[in-house]
VODREN-249678 format. One line per field, with one value per residue (C-alpha): residue in one letter; x, y, z; residue number from 1. Coordinates in Angstrom, 1 decimal, padded with zeros to 4 digits. Example, Ala and Ser with C-alpha at 12.3 -4.5 7.8 and 13.67 -1.06 7.14 Angstrom:
# residues 2
resn: (A / S)
c1: (012.3 / 013.7)
c2: (-004.5 / -001.1)
c3: (007.8 / 007.1)
resi: (1 / 2)
# end
This chain:
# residues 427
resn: (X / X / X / X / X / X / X / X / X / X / X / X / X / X / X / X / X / X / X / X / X / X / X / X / X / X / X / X / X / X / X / X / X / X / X / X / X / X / X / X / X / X / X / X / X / X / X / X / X / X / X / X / X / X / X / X / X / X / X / X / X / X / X / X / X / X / X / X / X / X / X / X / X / X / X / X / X / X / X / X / X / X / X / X / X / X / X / X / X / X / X / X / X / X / X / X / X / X / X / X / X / X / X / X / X / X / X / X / X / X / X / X / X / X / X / X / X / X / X / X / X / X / X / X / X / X / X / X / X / X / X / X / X / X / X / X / X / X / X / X / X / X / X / X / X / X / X / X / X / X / X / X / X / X / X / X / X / X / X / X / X / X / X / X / X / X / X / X / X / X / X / X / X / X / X / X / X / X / X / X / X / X / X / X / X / X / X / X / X / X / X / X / X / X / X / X / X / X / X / X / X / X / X / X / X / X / X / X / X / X / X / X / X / X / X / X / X / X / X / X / X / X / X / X / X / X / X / X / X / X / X / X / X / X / X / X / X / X / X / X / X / X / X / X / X / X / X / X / X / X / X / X / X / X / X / X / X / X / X / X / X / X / X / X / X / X / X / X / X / X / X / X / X / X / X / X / X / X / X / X / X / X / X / X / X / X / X / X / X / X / X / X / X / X / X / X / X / X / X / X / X / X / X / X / X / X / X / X / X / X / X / X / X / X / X / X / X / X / X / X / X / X / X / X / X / X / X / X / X / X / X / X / X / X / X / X / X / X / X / X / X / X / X / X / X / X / X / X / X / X / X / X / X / X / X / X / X / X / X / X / X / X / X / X / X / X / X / X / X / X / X / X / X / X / X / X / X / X / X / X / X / X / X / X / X / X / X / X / X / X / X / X / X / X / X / X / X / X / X / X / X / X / X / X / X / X / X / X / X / X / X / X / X / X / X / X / X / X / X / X / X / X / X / X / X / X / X)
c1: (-008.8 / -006.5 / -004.6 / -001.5 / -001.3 / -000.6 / 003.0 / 003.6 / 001.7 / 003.6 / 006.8 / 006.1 / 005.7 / 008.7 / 010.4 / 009.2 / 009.8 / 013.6 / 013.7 / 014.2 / 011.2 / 010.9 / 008.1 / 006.5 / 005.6 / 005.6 / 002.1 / 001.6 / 004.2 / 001.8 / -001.3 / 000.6 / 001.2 / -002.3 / -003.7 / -001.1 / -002.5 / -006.4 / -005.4 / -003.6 / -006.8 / -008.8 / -006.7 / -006.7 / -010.4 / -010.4 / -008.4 / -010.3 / -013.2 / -013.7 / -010.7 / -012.6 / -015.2 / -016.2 / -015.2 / -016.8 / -014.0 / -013.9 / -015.1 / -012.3 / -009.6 / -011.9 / -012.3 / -008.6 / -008.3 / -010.9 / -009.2 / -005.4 / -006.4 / -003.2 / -001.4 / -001.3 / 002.3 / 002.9 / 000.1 / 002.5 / 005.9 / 004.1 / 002.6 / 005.9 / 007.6 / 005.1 / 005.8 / 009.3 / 009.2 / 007.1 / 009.3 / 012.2 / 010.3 / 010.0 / 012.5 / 011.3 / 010.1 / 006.3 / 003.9 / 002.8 / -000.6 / 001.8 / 003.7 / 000.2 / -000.6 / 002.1 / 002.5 / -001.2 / -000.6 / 002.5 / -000.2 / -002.5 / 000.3 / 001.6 / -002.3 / -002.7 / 000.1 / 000.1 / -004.0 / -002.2 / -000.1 / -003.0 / -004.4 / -001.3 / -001.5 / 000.0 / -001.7 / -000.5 / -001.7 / -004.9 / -002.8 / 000.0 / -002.7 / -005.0 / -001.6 / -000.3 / -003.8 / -005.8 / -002.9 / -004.7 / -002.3 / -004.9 / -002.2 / -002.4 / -006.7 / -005.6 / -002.8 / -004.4 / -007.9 / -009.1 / -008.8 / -012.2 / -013.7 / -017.2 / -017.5 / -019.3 / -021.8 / -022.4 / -023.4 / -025.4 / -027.1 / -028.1 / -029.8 / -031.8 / -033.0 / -034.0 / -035.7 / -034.4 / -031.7 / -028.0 / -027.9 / -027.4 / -030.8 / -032.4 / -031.2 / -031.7 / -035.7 / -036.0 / -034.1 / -036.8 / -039.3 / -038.3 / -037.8 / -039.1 / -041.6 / -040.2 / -043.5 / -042.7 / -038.9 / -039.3 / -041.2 / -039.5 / -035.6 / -037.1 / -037.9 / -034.9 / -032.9 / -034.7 / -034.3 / -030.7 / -030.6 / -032.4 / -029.7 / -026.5 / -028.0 / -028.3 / -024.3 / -023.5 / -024.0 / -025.0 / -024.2 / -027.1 / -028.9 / -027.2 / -029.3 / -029.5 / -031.1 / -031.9 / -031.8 / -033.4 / -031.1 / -030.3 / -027.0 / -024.7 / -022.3 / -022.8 / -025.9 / -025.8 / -023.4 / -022.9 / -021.4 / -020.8 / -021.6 / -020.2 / -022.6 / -023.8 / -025.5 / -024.9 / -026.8 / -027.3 / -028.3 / -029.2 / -029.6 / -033.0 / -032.1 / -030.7 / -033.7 / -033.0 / -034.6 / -035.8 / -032.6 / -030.2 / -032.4 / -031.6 / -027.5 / -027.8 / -029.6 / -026.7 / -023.6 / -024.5 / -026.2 / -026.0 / -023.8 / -021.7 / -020.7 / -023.1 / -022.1 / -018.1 / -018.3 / -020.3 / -018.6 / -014.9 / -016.4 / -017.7 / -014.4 / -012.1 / -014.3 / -011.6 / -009.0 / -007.2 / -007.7 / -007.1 / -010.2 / -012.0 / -011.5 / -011.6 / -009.9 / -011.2 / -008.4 / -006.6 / -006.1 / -008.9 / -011.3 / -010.5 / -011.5 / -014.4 / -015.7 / -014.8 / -016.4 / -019.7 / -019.3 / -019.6 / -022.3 / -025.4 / -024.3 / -023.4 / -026.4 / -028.9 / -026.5 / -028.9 / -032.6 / -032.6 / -032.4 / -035.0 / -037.1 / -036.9 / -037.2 / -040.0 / -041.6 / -041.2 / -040.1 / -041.9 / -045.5 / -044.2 / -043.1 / -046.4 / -044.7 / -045.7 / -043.2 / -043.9 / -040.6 / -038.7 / -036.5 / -035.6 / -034.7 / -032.8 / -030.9 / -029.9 / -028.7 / -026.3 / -024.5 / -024.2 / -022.6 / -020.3 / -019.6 / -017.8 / -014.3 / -015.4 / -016.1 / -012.3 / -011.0 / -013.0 / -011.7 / -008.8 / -008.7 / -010.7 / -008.0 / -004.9 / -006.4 / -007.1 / -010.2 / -012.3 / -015.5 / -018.4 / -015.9 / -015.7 / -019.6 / -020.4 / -018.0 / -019.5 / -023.3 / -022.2 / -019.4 / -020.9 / -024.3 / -024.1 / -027.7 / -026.1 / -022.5 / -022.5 / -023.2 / -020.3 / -017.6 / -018.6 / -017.9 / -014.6 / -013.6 / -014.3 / -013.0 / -010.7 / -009.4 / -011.7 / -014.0 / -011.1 / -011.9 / -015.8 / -014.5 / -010.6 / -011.3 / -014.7 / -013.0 / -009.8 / -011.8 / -014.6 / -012.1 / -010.6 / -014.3 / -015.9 / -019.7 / -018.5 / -019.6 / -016.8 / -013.9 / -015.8 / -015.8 / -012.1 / -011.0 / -013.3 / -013.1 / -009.1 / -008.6 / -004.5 / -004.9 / -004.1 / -006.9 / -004.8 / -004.1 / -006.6 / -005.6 / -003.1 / -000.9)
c2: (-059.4 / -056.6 / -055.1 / -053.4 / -049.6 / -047.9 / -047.1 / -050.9 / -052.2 / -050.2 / -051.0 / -054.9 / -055.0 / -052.5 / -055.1 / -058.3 / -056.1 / -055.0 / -059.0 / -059.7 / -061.9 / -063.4 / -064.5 / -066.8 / -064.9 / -061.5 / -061.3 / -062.2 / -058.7 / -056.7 / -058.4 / -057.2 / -054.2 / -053.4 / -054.1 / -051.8 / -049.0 / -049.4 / -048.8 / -045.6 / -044.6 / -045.3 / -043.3 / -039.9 / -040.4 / -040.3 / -037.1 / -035.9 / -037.3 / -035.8 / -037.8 / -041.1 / -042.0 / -045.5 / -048.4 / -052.0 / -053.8 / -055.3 / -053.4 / -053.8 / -051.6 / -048.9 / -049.2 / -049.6 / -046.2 / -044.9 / -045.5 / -044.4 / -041.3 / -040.8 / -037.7 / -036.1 / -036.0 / -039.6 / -040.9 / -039.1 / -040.4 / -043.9 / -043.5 / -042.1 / -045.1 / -047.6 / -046.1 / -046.4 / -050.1 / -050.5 / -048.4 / -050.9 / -053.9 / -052.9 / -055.3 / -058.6 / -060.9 / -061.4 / -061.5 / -058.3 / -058.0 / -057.8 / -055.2 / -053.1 / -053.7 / -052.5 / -049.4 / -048.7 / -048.6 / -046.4 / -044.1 / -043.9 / -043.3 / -040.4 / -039.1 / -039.8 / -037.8 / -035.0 / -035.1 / -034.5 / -031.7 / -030.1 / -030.3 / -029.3 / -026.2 / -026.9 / -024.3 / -026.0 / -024.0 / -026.0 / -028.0 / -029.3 / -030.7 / -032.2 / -034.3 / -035.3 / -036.3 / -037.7 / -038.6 / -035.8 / -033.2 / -030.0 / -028.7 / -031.2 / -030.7 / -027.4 / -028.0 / -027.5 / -026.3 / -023.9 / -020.4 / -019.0 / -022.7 / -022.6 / -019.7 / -021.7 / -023.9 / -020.3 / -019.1 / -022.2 / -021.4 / -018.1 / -019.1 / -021.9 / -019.5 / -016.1 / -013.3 / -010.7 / -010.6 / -011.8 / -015.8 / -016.7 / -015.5 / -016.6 / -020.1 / -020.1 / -019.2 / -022.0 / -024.5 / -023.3 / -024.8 / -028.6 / -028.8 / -031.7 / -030.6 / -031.9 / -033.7 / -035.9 / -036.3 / -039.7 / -041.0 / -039.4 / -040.4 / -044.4 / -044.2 / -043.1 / -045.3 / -048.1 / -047.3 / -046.5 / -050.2 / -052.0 / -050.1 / -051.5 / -055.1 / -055.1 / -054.6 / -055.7 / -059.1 / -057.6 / -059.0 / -061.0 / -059.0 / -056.2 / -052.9 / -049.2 / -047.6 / -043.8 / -041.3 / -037.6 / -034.9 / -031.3 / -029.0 / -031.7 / -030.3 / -033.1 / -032.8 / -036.2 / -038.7 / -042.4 / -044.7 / -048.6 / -050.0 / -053.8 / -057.0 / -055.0 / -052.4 / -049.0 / -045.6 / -042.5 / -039.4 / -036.8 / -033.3 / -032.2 / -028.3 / -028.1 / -028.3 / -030.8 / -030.5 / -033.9 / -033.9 / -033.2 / -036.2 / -038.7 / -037.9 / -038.3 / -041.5 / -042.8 / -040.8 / -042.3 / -045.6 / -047.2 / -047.4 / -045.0 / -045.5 / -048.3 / -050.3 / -049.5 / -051.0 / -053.3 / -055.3 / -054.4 / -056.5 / -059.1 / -059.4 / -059.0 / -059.7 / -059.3 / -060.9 / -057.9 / -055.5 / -052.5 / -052.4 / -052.5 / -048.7 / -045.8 / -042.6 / -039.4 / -037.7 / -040.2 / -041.7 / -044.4 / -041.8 / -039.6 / -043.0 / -043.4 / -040.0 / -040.2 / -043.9 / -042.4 / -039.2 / -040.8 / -043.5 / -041.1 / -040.8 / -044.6 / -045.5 / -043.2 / -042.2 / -040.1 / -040.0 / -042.7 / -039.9 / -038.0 / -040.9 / -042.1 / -038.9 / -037.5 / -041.0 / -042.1 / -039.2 / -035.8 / -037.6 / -038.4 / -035.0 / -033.2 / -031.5 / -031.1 / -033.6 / -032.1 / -029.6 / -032.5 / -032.8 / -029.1 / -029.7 / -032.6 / -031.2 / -028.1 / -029.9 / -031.4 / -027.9 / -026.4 / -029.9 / -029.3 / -026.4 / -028.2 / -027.2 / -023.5 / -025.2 / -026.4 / -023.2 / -021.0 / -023.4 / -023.3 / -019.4 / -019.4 / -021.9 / -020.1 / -016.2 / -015.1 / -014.5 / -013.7 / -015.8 / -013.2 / -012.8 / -016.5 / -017.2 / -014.3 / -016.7 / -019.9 / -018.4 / -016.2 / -018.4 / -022.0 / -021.4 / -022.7 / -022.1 / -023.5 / -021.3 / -020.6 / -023.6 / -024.9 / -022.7 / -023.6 / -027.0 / -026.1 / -024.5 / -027.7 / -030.3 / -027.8 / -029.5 / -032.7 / -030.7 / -031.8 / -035.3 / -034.0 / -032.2 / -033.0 / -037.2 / -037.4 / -036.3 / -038.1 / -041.6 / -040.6 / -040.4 / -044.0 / -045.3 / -043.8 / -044.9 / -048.5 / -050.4 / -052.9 / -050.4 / -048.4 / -051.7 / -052.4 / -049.1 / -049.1 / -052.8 / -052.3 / -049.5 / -050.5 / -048.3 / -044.5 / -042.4 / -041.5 / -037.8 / -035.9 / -036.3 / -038.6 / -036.5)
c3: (029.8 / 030.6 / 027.8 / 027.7 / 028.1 / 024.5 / 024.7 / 026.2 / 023.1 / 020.4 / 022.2 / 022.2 / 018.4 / 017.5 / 019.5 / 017.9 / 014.3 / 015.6 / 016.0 / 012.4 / 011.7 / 008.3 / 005.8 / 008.3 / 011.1 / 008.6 / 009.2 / 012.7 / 013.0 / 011.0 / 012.8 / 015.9 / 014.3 / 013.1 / 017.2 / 018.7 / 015.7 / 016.4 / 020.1 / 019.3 / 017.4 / 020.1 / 022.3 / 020.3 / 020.1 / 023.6 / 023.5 / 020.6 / 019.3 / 015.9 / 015.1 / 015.2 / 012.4 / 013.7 / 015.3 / 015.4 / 017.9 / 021.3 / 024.1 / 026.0 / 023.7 / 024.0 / 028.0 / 027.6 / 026.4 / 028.2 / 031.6 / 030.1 / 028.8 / 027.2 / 026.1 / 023.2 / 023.2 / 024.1 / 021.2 / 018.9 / 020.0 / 019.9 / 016.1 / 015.1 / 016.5 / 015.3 / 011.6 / 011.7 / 013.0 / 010.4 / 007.3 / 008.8 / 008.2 / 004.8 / 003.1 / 004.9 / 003.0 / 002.0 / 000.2 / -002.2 / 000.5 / 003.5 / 001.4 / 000.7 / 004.3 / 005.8 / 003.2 / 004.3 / 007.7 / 007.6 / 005.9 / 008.2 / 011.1 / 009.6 / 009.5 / 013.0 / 013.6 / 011.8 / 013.1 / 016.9 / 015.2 / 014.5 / 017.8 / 019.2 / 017.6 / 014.3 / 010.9 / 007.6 / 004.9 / 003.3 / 000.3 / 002.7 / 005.1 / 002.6 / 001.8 / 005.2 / 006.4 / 003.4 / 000.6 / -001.2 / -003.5 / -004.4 / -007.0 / -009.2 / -009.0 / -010.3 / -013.0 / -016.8 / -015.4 / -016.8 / -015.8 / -014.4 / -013.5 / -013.9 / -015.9 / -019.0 / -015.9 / -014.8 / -018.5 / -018.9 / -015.2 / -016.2 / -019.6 / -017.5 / -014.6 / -016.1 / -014.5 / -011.5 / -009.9 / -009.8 / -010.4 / -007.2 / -006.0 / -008.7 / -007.6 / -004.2 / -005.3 / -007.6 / -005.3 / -003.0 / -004.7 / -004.4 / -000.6 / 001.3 / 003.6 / 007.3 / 008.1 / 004.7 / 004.6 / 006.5 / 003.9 / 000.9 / 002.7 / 003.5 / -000.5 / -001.8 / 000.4 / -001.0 / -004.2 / -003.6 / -002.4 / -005.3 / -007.9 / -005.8 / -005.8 / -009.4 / -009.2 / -005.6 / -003.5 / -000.3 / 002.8 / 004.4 / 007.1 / 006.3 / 007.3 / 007.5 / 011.0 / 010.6 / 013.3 / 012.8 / 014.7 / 014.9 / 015.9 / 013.4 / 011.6 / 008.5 / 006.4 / 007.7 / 009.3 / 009.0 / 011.8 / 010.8 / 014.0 / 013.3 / 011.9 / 008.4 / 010.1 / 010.0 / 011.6 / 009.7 / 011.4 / 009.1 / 010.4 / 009.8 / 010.7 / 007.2 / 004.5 / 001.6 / -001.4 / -003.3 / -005.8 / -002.2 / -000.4 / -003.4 / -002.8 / 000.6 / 000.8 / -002.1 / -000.3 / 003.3 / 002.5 / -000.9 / -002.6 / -000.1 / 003.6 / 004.5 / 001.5 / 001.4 / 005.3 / 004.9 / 001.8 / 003.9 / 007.4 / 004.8 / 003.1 / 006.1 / 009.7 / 012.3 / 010.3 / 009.4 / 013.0 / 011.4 / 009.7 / 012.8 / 013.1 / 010.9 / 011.8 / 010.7 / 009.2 / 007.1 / 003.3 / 004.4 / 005.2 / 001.6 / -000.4 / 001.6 / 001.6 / -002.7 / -003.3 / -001.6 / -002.9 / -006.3 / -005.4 / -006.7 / -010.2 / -010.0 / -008.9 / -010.9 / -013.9 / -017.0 / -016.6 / -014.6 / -011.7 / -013.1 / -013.7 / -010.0 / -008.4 / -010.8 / -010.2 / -006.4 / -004.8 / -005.8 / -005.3 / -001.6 / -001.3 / -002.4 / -005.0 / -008.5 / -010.8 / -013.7 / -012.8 / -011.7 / -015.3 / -014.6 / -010.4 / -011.5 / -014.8 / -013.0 / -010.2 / -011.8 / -013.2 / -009.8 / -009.1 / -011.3 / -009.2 / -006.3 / -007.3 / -006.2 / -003.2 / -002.2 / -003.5 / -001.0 / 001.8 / 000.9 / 000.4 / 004.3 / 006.1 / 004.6 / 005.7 / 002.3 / 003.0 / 006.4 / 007.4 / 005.6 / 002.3 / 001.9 / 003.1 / 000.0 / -002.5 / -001.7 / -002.4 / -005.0 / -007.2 / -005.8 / -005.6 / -002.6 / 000.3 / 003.6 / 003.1 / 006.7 / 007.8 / 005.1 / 006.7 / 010.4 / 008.9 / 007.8 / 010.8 / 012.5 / 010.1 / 008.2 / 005.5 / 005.2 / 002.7 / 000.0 / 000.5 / -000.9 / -004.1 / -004.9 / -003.9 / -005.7 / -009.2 / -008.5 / -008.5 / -010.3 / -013.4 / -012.2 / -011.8 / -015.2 / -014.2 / -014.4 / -010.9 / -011.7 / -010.7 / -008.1 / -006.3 / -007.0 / -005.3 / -002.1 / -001.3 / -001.4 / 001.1 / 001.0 / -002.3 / -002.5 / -004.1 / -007.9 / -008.7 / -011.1 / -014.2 / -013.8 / -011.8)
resi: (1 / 2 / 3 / 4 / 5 / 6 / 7 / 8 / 9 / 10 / 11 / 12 / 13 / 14 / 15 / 16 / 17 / 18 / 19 / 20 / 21 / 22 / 23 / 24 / 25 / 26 / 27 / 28 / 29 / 30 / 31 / 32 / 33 / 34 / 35 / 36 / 37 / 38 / 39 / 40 / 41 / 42 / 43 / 44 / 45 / 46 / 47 / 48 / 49 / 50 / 51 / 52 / 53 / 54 / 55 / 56 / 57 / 58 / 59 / 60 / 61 / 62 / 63 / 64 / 65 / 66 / 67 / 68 / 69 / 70 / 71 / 72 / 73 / 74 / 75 / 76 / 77 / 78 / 79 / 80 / 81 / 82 / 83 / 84 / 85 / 86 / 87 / 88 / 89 / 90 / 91 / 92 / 93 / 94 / 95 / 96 / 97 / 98 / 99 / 100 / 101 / 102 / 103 / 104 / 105 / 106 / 107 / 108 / 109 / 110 / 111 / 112 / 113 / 114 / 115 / 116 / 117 / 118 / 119 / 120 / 121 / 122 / 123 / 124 / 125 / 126 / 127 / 128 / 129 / 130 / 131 / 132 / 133 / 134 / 135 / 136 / 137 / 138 / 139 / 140 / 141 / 142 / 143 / 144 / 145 / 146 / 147 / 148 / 149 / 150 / 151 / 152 / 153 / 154 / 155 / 156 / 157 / 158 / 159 / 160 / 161 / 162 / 163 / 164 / 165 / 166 / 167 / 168 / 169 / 170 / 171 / 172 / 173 / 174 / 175 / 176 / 177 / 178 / 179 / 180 / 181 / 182 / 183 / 184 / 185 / 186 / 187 / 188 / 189 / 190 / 191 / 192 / 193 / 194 / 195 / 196 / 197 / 198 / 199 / 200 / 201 / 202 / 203 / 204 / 205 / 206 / 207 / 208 / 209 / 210 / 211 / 212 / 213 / 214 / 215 / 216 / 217 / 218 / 219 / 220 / 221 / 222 / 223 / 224 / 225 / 226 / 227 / 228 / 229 / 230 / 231 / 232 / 233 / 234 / 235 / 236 / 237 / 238 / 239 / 240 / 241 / 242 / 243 / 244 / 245 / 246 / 247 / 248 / 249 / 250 / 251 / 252 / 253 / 254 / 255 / 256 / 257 / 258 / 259 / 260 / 261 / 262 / 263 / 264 / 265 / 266 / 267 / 268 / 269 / 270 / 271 / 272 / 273 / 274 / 275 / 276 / 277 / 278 / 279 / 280 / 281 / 282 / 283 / 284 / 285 / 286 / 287 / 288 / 289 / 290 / 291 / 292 / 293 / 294 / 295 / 296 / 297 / 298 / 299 / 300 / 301 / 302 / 303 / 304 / 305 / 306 / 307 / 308 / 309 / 310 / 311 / 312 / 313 / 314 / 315 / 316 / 317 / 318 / 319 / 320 / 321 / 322 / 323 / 324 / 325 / 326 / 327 / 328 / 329 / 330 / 331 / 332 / 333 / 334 / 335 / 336 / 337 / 338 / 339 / 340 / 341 / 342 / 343 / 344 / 345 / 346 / 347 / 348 / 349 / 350 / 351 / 352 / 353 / 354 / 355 / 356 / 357 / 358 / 359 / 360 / 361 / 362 / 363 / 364 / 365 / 366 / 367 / 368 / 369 / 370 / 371 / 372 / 373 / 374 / 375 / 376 / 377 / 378 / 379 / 380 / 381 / 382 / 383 / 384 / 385 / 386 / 387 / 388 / 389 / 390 / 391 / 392 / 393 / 394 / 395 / 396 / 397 / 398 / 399 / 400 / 401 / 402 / 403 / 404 / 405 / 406 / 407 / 408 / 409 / 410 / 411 / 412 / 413 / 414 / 415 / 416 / 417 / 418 / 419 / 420 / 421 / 422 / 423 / 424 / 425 / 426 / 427)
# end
């Protein structure tokens, strides 16, 4: 079937919606609405394909965009356009879903377009993007914090790790100690993804046939990457070039598979199918992408919350590993201070993106205040994806004080996607 070319699509529904439709055929408008959206996805994935997370459509819209090639200039004007119809529509009747629907939509537009901004040359500083693209506002992350954050984890830290040295090599030493050896981390990854599993099914009806594929690949920028592929199954490729330690292989295998990525897609396909087209893609920079990228960023301490963690890993993991688990309390226990770390983390960024500071000042903050081991590989992340990084620190605390631990709400917020991630602290 041939499909009209972008511009044609977009222009078809901001006629139908210029048309004054009411309550009845309100959500044929939006289902037109959402088709003529995914295509424009598509289409700037073309252009730019760090731009698209996934998509689990029909062929044919992406051969459609494949042969059009569009502009960057004309995908704008046509998500512009496409908002607007849409901001119009606003008073027609319907029901309170159309309303979300359509609200959600006009969000994700205004991504898509500020995203071609961007690649058009466009340099917001760091808080101004993380709002246009992900619905995120840093400011309010910062408002009542206190005023050197970290400063009592870091006290802590330093009592837990003594010897020589500034704190920052003594952690990288110790965090030495637990890394999977290479040869093992296939075995010690398949665990932990298992065990990630058997938590969410005590909270989660699963999909039937639902399934994780793994892929082991270098030169990512991700410490791994998930792509729903359609049908329950998703494919994670995790980048072996950057070591993992037992504790680090336990949040990935949450973060990308269960309860995270694989899980958040695959309850959305169950819930919706192609019902509602616009979950049939997922664009990298937009509010859809921050709640993902929060729900999994979460899913660890949901999953393994206390010495549950310390249990599993000391247990299941560090015998697969070869390593002794009699230091597996300590690994785990001082993992979860420098986590707490993580708001040092969007502050560097932050400080990098808006020329504060240069690429080796910010690469000697993020080892020295974060505790970080990759910081070079972190900031070649940034560079790339610029922004996004607030989704991993200024998202995960926004829900995780929604969510509390309880699987109830966690479930709430990622299988309703037409939801904006709240501020911190109620802001």
């Amino acid at each position: 079937m041939r499909f009209a070319p972008i511009a044609a699509s977009v222009a078809l529904f901001v006629c139908i919606a210029c048309g004054g439709q009411r309550a009845d055929s309100d959500r044929a408008s939006l289902d037109d609405a959402s088709r003529a959206y995914v295509r424009l996805v598509l289409a700037l994935g073309e252009r730019d394909s760090d731009s698209l997370d996934s998509y689990h459509g029909p062929a044919e819209w992406r051969a459609q965009a494949q042969r059009e090639h569009t502009p960057l200039a004309n995908l704008r004007s046509a998500a512009v356009a496409l908002a607007d119809s849409l901001k119009t529509e606003r008073t027609a009747a319907g029901t309170d879903e159309d309303a979300r629907r359509r609200a959600f939509l006009i969000r994700q537009l205004g991504a898509v377009a500020s995203r071609i901004d961007i690649l058009q040359g466009a340099r917001p500083s760091f808080d101004e993007e993380a709002r246009l693209l992900f619905g995120l506002d840093p400011r309010a992350s910062d408002a009542g914090g206190e005023p050197n954050p970290g400063a009592a984890v870091r006290t802590e830290l330093d009592r837990l790790l003594p010897g020589r040295g500034d704190l920052a090599t003594r952690y990288a030493a110790f965090d030495r100690q637990f890394l999977v050896p290479p040869d093992r981390l296939p075995a010690v990854l398949s665990r932990a993804i298992e065990g990630c599993r058997a938590a969410t099914r005590e909270h989660v009806a699963l999909p039937d046939g639902e399934r994780v594929q793994l892929d082991y690949v270098r030169d990512l920028p991700w410490s791994a990457f998930t792509r729903y592929e359609g049908r329950f199954v998703s494919r994670v490729q995790v980048n072996v070039a950057l070591p993992l330690t037992v504790d680090r292989t336990l949040d990935l295998a949450c973060h990308e598979a269960y309860p995270g990525h694989h899980t958040i897609a695959a309850l959305l396909d169950a819930r919706f199918g192609a019902r509602r087209p616009e979950f049939l893609i997922q664009p990298q920079f937009s509010p859809q992408s921050a709640l993902h990228e929060a729900g999994a960023s979460i899913a660890p301490e949901l999953a393994f919350p206390g010495a549950t963690r310390t249990a599993f890993e000391r247990d299941e993991l560090f015998p697969l590993a070869g390593l002794d688990a009699s230091g597996a309390a300590r690994h785990v226990a001082i993992g979860r201070l420098v986590d707490c770390l993580t708001g040092i983390e969007a502050s560097v960024a932050r400080r990098y993106l808006d020329g504060a500071l240069d690429f080796p000042r910010a690469a000697a903050a993020l080892e020295h205040d974060a505790l970080m081991p990759s910081a070079d590989a972190t900031l070649k992340f940034v560079n790339q994806f610029r922004s996004y990084a607030a989704t991993y620190t200024i998202g995960r605390d926004a829900l995780a004080q929604v969510v509390a631990g309880d699987w109830s709400a966690y479930l709430r917020a990622v299988q309703d996607p037409t939801q904006m991630l709240p501020s911190p602290a109620g802001k």
